[in-house]
MARGUMI-501974 format. One record per residue (C-alpha): residue in one letter; x, z, y. Coordinates in steps of 0.02 Angstrom, whole numbers, padded with zeros to 5 digits, always signed. Each point is the difference from the previous one (the first is absolute). Example, Ala and Ser with C-alpha at 12.3 -4.5 7.8 and 13.67 -1.06 7.14 Angstrom:
MARGUMI-501974
A+00615+00390-00225;S+00069-00033+00172;
This chain:
MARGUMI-501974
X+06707-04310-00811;X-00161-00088-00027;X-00007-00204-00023;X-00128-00084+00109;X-00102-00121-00101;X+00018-00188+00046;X-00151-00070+00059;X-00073-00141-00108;X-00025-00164+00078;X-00199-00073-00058;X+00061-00178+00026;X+00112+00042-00139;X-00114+00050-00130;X+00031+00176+00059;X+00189-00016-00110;X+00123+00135+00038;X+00062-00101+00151;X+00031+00029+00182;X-00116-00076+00131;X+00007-00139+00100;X+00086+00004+00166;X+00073-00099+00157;X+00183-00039-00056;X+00024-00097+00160;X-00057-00106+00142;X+00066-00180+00000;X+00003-00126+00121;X-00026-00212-00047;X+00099-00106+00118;X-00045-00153+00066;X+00050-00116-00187;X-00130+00140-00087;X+00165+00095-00065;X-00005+00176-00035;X+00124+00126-00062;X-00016+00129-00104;X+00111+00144+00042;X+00182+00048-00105;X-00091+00169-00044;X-00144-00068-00070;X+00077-00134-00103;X+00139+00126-00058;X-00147+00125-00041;X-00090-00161-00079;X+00152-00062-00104;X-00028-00154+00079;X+00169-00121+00009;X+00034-00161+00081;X-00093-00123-00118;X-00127+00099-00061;X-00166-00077-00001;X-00135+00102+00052;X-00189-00082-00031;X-00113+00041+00167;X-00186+00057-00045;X-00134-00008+00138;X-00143+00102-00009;X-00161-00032+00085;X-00137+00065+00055;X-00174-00081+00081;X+00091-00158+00008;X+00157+00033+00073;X+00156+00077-00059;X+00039+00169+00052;X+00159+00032-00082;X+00137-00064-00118;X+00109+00078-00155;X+00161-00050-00038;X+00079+00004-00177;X+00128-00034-00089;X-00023-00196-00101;X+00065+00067-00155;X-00101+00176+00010;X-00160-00111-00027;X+00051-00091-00170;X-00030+00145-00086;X-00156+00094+00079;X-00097-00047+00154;X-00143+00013-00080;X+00037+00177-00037;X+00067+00027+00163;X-00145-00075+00093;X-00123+00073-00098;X-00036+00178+00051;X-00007-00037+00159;X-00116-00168+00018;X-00124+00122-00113;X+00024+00138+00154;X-00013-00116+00112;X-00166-00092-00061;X-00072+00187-00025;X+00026+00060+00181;X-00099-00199+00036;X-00154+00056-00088;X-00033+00141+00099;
């Protein structure tokens, strides 16, 4: 039987890690609430509690998407998280 080879994710740094996707769509009520859904927190490991720190990104002036991680994954690396991809990111810019 032969593997298939993940494809690499560039926004990564090209790291041996699978690409991004749509997990879900979710809705914000009327209060600007929105849920995440059981799966993806059970997938996430994320429990009632957790902090999770919300990162916009923008682009021309307006943000066109957000990150959310876990508040104590970024005590010990967001700049090595962040890295690889803001240096993507500013390379597909230039051209």
């Amino acid at each position: 039987m032969v593997k298939k080879a993940k494809k690499e994710c560039s926004a990564l740094g090209g790291k041996n890690v699978s690409c991004c996707r749509v997990e879900s769509l979710i809705s914000v009520d009327e209060r600007g609430q929105m849920v995440l859904p059981k799966e993806l927190r059970e997938k996430a490991g994320i429990q009632p509690g957790d902090k999770l720190a919300l990162i916009s990104w923008e682009k021309e002036g307006a943000v066109c998407c957000f990150t959310l991680i876990k508040a104590d994954s970024l005590a010990g690396g967001i700049r090595d998280f962040l890295s690889p991809m803001m240096q993507d990111l500013s390379k597909t810019e230039t051209k």
